[in-house]
SETOR-442958 format. One record per residue: x, y, z of N, C-alpha, C in turn; residue in three letters. Coordinates in steps of 0.05 Angstrom, whole numbers, plus 32768, in hexadecimal, padded with zeros to 4 digits. Layout:
! SETOR-442958
XYZXYZXYZALA/...
***
This chain:
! SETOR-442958
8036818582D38049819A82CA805A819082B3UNK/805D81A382A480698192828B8087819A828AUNK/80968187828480AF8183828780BC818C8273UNK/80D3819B827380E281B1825580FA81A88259UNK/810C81B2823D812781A8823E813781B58253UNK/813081D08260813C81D58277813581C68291UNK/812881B18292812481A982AB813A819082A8UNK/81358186828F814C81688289815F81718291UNK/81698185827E818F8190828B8191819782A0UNK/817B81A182B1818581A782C3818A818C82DDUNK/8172817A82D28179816982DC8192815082E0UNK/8195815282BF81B2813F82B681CF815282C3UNK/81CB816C82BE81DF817C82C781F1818082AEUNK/81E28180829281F18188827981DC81A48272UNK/81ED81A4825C81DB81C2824481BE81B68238UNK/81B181CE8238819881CA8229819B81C68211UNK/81AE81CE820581B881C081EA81C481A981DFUNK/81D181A381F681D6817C81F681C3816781F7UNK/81AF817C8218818D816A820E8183816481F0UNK/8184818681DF817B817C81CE8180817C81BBUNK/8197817281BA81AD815D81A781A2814381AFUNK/8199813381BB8198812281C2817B811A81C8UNK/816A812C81C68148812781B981458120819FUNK/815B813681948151813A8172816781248165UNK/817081198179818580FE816C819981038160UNK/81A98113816381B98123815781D1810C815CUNK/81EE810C814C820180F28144821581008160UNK/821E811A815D823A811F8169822D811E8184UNK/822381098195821E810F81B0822D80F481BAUNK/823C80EC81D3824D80D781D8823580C181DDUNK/823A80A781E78226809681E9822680A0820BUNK/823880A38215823880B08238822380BE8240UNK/822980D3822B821880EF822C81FC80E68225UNK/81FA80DB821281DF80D6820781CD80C9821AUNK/81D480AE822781D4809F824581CE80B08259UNK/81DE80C4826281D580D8827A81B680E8826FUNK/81B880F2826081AA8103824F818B80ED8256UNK/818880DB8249817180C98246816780C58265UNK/817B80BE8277816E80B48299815C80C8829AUNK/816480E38299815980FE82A3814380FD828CUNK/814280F8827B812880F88264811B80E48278UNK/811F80CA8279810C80AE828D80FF80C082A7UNK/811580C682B4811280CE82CE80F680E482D1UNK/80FD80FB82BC80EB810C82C780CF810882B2UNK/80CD80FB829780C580F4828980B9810A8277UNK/80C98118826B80C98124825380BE81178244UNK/80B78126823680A88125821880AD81358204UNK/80B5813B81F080C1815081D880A6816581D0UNK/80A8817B81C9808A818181B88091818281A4UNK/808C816A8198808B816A817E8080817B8164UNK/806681898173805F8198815E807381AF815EUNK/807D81C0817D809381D8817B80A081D1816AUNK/80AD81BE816B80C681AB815D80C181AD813AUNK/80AD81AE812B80A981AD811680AB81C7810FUNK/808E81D8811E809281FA811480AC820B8115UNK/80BE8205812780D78210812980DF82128109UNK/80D981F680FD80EE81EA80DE80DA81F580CBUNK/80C0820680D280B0820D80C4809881FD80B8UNK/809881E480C7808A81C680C2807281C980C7UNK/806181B080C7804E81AF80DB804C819680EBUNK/805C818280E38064816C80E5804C815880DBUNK/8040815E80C4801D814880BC802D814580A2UNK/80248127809780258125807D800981218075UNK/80058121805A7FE4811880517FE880F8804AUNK/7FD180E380427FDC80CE80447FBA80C8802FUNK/7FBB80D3801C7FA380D2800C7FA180B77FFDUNK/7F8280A57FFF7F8680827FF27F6C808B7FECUNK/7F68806F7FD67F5180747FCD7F3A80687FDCUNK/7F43804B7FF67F29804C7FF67F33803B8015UNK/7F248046801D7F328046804B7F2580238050UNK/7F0E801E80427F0F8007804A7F137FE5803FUNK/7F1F7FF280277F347FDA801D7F4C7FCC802FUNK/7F517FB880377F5F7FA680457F7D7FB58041UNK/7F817FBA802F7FA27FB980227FA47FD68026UNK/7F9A7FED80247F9F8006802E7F9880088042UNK/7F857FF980527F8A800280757FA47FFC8082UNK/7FAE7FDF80787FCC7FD580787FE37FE38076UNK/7FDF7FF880597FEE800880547FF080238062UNK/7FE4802080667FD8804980797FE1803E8097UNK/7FE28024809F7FF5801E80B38009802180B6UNK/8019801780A8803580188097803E8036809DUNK/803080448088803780608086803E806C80A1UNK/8023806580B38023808380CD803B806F80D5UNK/8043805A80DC8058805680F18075806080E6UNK/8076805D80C6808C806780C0808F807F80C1UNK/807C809580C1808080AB80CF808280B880E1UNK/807D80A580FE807C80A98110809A80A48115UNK/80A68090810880C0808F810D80CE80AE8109UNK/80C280BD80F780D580D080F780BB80ED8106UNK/80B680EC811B809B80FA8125808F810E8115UNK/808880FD8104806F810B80F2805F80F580F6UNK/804080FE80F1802780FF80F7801C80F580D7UNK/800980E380D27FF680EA80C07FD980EC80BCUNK/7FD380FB80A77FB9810580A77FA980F4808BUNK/7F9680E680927F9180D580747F7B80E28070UNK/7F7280D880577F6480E180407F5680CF8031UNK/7F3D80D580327F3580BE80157F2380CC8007UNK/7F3B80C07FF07F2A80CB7FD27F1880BD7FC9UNK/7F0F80A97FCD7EF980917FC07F06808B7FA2UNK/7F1980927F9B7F1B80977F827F1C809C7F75UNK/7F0F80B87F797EFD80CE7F6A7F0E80DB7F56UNK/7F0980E87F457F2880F47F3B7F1B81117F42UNK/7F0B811C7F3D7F0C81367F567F0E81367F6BUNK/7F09811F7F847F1581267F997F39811B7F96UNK/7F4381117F847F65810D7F807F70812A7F78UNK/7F60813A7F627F63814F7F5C7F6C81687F7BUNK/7F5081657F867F52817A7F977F6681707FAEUNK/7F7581597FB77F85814D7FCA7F9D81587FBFUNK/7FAB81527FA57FBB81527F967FBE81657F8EUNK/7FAC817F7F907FBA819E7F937FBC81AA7FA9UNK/7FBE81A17FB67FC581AA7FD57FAD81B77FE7UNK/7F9A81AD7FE57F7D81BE7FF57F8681B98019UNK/7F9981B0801C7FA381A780377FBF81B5803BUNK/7FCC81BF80287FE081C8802B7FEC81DB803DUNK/7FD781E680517FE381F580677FE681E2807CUNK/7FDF81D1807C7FE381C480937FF881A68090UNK/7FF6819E8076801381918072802A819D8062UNK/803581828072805C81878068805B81718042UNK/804E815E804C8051814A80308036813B802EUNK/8039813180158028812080058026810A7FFCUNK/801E80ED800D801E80E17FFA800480D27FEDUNK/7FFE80D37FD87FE580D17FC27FEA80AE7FBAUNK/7FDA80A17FB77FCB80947FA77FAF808B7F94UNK/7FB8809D7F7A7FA9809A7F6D7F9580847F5DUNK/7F88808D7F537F7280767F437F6A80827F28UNK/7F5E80997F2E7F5080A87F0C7F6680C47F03UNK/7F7480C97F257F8380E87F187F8A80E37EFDUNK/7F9680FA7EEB7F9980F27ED07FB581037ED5UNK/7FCD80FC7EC27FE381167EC57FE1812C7EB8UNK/7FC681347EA97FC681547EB27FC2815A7EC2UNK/7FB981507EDD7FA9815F7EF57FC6815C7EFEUNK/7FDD815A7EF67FF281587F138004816E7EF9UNK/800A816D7EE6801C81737ED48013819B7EDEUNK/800B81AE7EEC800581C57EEC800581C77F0BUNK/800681B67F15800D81B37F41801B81CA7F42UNK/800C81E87F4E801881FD7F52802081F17F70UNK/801881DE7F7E801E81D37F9D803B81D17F9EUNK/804381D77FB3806681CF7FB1806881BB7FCAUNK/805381B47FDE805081A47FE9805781807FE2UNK/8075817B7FEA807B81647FE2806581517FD0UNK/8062813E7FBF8058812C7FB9805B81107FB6UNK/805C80FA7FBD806080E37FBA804B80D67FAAUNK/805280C27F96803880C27F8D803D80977F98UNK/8024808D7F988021806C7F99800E80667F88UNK/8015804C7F818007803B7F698017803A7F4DUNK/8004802F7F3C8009802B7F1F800B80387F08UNK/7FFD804F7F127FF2805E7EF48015806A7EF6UNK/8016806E7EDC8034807D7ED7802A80987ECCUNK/803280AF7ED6803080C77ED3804580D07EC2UNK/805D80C57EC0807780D47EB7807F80EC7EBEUNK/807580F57ED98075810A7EE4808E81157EF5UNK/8097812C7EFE80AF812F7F1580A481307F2CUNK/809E810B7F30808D81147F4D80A080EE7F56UNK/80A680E77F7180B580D57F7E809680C67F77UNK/809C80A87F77808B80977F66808E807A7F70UNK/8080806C7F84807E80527F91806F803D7F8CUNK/807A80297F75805E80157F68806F7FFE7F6FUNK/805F7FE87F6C80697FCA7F6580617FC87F42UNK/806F7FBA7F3C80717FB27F21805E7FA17F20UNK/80347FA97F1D80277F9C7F17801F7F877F03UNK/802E7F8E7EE680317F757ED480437F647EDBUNK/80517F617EE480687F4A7EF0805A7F3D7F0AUNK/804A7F497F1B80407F3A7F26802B7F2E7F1DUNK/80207F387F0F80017F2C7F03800C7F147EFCUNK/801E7F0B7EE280267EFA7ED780327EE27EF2UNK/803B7EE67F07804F7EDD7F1B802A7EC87F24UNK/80147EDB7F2A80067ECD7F307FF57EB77F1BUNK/7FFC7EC37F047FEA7EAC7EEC7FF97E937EE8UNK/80127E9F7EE880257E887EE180287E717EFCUNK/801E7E787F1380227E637F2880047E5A7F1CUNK/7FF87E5F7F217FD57E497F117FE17E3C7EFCUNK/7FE77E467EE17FF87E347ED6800F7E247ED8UNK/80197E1E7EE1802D7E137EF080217DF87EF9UNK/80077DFC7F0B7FF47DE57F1A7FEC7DDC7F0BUNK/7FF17DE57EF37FD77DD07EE37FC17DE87ED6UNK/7FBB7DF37EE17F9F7E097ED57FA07E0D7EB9UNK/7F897E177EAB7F927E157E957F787E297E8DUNK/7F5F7E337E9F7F517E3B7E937F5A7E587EA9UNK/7F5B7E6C7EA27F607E7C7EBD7F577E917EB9UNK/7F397EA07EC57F257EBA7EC97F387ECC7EDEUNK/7F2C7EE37ECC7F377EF77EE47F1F7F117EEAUNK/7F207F127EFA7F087F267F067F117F3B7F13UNK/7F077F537F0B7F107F6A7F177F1D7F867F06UNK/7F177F777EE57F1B7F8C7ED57F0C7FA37EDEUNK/7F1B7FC47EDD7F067FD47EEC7EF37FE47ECAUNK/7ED77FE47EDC7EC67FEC7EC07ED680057EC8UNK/7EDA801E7EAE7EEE80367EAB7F0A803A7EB3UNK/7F10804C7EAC7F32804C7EB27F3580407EC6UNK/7F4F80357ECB7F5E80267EE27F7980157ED8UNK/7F9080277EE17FA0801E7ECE7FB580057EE0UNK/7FAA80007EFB7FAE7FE57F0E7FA57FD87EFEUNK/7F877FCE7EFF7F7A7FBA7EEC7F827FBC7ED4UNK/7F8A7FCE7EC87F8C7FC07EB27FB17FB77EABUNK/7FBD7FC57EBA7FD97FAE7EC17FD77F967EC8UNK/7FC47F937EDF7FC07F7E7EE27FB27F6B7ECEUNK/7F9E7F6F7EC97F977F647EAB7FA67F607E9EUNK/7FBB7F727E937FD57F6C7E7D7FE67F5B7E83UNK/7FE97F507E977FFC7F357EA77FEB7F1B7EA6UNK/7FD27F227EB07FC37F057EA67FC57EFD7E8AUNK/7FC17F0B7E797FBE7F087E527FDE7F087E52UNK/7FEC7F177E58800C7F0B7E4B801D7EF17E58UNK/80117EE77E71801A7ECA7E80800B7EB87E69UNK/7FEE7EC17E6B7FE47EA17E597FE57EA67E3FUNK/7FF07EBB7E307FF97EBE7E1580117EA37E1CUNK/80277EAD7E2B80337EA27E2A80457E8A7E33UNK/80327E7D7E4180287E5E7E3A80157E577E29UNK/80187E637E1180037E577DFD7FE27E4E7E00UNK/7FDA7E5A7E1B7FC17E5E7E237FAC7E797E15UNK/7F927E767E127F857E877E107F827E9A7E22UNK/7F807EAF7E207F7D7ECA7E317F577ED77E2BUNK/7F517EC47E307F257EC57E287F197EDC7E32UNK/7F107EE97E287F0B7F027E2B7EEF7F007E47UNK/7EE57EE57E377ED47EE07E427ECF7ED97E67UNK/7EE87ED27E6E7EEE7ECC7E857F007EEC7E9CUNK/7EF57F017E8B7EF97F137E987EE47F1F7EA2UNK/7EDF7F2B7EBD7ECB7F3B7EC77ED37F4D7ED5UNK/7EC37F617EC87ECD7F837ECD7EB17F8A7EE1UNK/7EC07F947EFA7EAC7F9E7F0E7EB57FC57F11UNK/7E9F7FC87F1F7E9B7FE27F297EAD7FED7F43UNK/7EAC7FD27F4C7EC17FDC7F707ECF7FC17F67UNK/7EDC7FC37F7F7EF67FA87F8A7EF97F9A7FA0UNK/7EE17F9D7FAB7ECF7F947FC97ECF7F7D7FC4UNK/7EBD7F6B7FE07EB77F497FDF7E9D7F4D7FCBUNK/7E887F577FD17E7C7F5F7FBC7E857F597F9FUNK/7E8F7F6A7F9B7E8F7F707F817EA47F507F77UNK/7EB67F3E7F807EBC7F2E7F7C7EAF7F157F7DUNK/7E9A7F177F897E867EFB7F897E6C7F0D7F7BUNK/7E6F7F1D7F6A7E587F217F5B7E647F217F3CUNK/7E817F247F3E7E907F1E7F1F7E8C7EF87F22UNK/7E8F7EF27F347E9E7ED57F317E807EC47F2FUNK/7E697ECE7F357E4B7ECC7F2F7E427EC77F14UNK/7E477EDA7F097E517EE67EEC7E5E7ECD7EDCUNK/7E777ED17EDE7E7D7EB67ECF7E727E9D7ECFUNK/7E6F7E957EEC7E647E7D7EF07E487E787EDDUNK/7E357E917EDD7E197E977ECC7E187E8A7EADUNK/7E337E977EA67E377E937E8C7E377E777E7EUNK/7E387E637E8F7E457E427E957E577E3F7E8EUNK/7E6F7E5B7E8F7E8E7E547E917E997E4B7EABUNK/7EA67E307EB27EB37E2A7ECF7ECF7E2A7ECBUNK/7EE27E4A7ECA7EFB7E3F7ECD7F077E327ED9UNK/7F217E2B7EE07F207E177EF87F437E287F07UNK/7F437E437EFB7F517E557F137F467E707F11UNK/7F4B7E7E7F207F3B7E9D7F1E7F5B7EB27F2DUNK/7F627ECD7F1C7F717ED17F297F5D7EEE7F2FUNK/7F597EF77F477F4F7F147F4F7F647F2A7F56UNK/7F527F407F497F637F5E7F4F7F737F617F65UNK/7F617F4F7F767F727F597F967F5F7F417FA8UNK/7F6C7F437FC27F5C7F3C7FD67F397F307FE2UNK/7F2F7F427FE17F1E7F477FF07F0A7F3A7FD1UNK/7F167F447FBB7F027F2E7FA37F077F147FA3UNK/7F197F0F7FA77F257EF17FA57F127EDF7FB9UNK/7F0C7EEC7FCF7EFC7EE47FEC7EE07EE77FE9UNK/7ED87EFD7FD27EBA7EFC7FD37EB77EE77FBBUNK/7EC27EDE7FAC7EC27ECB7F937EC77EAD7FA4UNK/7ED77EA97FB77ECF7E977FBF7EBD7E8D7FCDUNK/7EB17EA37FDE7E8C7E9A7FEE7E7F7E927FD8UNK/7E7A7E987FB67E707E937FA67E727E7B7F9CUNK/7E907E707F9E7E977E547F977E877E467FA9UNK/7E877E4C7FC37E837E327FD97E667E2F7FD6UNK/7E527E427FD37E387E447FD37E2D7E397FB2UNK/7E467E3F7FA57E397E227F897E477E0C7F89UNK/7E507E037F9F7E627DE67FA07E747DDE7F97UNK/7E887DF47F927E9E7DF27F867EB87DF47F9DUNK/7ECE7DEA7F987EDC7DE17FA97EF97DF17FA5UNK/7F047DFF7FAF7F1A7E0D7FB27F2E7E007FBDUNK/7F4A7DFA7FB47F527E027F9E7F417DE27F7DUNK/7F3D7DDA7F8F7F3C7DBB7F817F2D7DC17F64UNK/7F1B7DCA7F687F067DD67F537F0D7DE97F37UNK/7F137DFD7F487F1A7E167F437F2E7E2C7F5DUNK/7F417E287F547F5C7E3F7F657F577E577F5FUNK/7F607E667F747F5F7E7C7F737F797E917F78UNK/7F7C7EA77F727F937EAF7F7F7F8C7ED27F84UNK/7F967EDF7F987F867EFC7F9B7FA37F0F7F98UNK/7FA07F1E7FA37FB87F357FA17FAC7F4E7FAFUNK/7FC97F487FCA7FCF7F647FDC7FD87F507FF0UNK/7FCF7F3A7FFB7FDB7F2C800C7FD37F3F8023UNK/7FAF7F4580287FAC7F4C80437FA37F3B8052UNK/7FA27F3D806D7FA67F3480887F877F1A8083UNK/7F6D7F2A80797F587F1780767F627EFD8067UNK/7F6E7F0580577F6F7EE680467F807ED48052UNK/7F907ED9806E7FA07EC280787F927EB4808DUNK/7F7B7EBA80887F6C7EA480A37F4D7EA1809DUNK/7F467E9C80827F337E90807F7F287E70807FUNK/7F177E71807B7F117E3E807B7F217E408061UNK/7F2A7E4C804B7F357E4380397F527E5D803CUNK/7F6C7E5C803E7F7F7E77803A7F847E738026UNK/7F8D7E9980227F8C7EA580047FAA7EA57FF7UNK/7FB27E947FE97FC77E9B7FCD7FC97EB87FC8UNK/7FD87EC47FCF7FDA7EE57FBF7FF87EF47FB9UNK/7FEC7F037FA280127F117FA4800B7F297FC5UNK/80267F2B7FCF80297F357FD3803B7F4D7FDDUNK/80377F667FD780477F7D7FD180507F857FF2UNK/80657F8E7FEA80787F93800C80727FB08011UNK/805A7FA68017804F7FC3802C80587FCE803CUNK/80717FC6804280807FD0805D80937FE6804CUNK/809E7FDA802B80AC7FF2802780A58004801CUNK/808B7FFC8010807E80158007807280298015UNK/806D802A802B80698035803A8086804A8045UNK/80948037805180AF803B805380B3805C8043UNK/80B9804D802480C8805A800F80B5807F8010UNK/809B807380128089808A8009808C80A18022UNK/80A0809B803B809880AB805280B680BC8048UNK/80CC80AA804680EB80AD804380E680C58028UNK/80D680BD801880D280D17FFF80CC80EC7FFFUNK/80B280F2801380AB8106802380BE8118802BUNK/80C68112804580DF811A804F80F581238044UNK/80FD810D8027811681118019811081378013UNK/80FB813C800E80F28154800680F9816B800CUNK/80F68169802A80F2817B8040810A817A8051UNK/811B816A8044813C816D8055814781838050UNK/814281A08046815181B6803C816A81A98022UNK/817381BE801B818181BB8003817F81B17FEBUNK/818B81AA7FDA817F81A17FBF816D818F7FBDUNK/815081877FB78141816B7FB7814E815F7FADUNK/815081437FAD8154812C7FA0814581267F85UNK/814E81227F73813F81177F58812D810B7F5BUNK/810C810C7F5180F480F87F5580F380DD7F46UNK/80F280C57F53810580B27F4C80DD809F7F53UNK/80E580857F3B80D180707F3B80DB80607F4EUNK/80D580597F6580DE803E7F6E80CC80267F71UNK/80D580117F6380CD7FF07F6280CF7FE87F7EUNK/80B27FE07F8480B87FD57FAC80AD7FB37F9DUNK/80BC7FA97FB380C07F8C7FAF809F7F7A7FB0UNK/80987F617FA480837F567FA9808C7F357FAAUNK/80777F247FB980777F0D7FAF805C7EFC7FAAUNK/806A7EE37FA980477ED47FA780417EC67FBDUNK/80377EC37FD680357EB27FF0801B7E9A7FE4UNK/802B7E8A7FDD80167E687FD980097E607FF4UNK/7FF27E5F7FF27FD67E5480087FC57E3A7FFEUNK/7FB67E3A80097F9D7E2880097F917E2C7FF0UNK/7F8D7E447FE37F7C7E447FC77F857E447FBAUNK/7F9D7E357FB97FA57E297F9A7FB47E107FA1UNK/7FC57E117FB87FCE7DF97FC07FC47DDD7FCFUNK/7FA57DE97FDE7F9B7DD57FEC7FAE7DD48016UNK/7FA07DC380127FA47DB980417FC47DBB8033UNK/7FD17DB280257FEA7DA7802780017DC78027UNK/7FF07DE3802280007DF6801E80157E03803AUNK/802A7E05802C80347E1A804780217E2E8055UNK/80227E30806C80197E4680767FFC7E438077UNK/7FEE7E2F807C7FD67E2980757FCA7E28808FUNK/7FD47E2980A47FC97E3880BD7FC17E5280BFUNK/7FC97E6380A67FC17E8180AC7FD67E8E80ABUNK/7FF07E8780AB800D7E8D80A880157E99808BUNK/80287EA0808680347EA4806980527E93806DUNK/
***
């Protein structure tokens, strides 16, 4: 039998309205009251309906949670992030994957879901800002990533050239001096190519060459596709002796490639990846990577949502800078690195 706010009060021996003052967390309730209120929640074990709870406000309580690609390390991470921070405020999410596509970003990003959510949040790859600049959707939007739209839409990136450079400049630092980067994307991609723009302006500026030649532009951003760029160079009989990758999961397929031509990590040739997911902290060799605080981007992108949907004036659509760092490992530091158990 399912338990209602008239059974709590009647059990606590208050109003059904103090109950639910005190579901919906409401401030003016005493800590006394709130205390009595909760036994009788334990006791008989209520549960809220959260979905009533939304339609009342005209809700549905779902956000969309659209990425480009579900089985990349660093957006399953992130799509973690997301649902719990929404759950903190009981909303639900519903994900999406675009592969990238810029028609399926197109058709996400005009609302083809819009009866059934409250908000949006998008990470793009190919959208372009015409496809957003005519959004008859009034369906909140959040947007994640790099590409800058200049748009009036709330906007959650890390500052990919500042990290790029954060990672070249620690290889230089050690000593490196020849340093490939893999993961330029063949066609638009305005990540890679930030990222790219931090590799060439770090070793511009240490008076290093920026070699065109030691770039490799792939099709995906998989282990694949990172031990088939890092193949590639090796072909050429270029051996740099650091490699910085797009992300993760290349950095890791470029090194099965090292080990299988007898090359020795970091000793040989270092490496360094970027996203700082969970695989790269417990390999026979751990991964060097920036990494971006997925906790607040996630965070920021739920708080953004919502900011929306609080009634009254919106809030101005604002860029926010979420924090990053660089966690030093095994592939660039060697046995002697912090955290070289698998730790950060």
């Amino acid at each position: 039998m399912r338990v209602s706010l008239k059974d709590v009060a009647a059990h606590a021996g208050v109003s059904i309205k103090t109950v639910s003052n005190v579901v919906n967390n409401y401030q003016h309730v005493t800590p006394a009251m709130r205390e009595r209120v909760q036994q009788s929640i334990d006791a008989l074990g209520y549960r809220p309906n959260l979905a009533a709870r939304h339609l009342r406000k005209g809700r549905t309580g779902i956000i969309a949670l659209a990425l480009p690609e579900l089985g990349n390390p660093y957006f399953a991470e992130l799509a973690a992030v997301v649902i719990d921070a929404a759950a903190a405020h009981d909303y639900i999410v519903l994900l999406d994957h675009t592969g990238g596509r810029r028609e399926q970003e197109v058709l996400v990003s005009q609302g083809f879901r819009a009866r059934v959510i409250d908000g949006l949040i998008l990470s793009p790859i190919e959208l372009e800002a015409d496809d957003l600049r005519d959004r008859a959707e009034n369906v909140p939007l959040v947007l994640l990533g790099e590409r800058d739209y200049d748009l009036p839409y709330d906007h959650i990136a890390i500052d990919n050239v500042a990290a790029a450079r954060a990672a070249v400049r620690h290889l230089i630092d050690l000593g490196r001096r020849e340093v490939a980067f893999i993961g330029a994307r063949r066609g638009h991609s305005e990540p890679a190519q930030l990222r790219v723009r931090g590799w060439r302006e770090e070793l511009s500026a240490a008076g290093l060459p920026a070699d065109d030649g030691l770039v490799a532009a792939t099709d995906g951003w998989g282990h694949a596709d990172g031990a088939a760029a890092m193949a590639r160079i090796l072909e050429t009989g270029r051996r740099p002796d650091a490699v910085f990758a797009y992300n993760d999961p290349m950095a890791i397929g470029a090194m099965r490639v090292l080990h299988r031509q007898g090359l020795r990590v970091p000793e040989d040739i270092a490496i360094v990846g970027f996203d700082d997911v969970v695989e790269g902290r417990f390999g026979a060799v751990t991964l060097t990577s920036v990494s971006p605080d997925k906790e607040a981007i996630g965070r920021l992108a739920v708080e953004s949502v919502l900011a929306r949907l609080g009634g009254g004036e919106p809030p101005e659509p604002r860029r926010v800078w979420a924090d990053y760092h660089l966690v030093r490992r095994e592939s660039t530091l060697g046995r002697a690195a912090p955290g070289g158990d698998g730790q950060n």
